[in-house]
C-alpha positions as a printed Julia matrix, in Angstrom:
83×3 Matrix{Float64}:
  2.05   -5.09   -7.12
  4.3    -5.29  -10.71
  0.94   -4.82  -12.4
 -0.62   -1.9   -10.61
  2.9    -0.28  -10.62
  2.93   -0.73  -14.25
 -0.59    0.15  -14.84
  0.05    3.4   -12.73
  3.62    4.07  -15.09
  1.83    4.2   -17.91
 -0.58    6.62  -16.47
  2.13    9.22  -15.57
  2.56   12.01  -17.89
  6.07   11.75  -19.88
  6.3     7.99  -19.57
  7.79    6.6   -22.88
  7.85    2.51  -22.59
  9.22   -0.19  -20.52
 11.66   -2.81  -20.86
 12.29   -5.92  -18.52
 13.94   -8.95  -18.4
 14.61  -11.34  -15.61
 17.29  -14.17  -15.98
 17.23  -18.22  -14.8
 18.74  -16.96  -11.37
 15.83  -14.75  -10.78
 17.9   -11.64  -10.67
 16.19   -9.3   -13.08
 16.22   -5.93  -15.05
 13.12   -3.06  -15.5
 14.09    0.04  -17.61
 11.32    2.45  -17.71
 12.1     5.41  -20.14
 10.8     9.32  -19.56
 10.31   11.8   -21.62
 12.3    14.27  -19.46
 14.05   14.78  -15.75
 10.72   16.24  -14.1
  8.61   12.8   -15.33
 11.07   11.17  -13.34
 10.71   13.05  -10.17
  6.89   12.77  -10.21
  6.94    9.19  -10.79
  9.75    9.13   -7.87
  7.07   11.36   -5.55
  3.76    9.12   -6.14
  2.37    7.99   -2.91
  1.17    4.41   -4.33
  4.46    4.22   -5.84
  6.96    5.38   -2.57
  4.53    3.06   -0.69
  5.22    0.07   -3.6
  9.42    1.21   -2.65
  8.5     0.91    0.96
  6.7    -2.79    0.88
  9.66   -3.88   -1.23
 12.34   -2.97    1.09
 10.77   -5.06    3.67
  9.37   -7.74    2.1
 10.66   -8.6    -1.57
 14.24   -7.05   -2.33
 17.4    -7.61   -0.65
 18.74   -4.3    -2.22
 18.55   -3.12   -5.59
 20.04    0.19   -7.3
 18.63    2.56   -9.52
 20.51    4.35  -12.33
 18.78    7.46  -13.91
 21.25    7.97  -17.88
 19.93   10.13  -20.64
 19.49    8.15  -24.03
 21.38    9.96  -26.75
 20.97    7.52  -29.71
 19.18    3.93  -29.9
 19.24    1.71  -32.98
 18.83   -2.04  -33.58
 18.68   -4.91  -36.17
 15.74   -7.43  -36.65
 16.97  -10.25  -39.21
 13.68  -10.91  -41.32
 11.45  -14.14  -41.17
 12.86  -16.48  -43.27
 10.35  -17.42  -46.26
């Protein structure tokens, strides 16, 4: 289901990326960025996707949360290969 979900993602217009991480006790992190609001409320109203929600609360998740922030700056450091 994680693949088709991200397979569909990527199909929706204004999606931007995806980052995910999932730690040694299993509990784990997705944060898929959008190009704007409304590319968030289509991805919310896909059938495949509310019916992805819907198997999850009964099968896989406990609970989880979701928390929709606006990105106002984003910057980073790589240290280069040493030679």
């Amino acid at each position: 289901m994680a693949r088709r979900m991200e397979e569909l993602t990527a199909a929706q217009p204004g999606y931007l990326g995806t980052e995910s991480t999932k730690g040694p006790d299993g509990f784990g992190i997705t944060v898929p960025y959008w190009s704007e609001e409304g590319a968030i409320a289509r991805w919310k109203a896909n059938l495949e996707h509310r019916q992805a929600q819907d198997a999850g609360r009964g099968a896989w998740y406990a609970g989880y949360a979701i928390r929709i922030a606006k990105v106002e700056r984003a910057y980073g450091f790589a240290r280069p290969p040493a030679k």
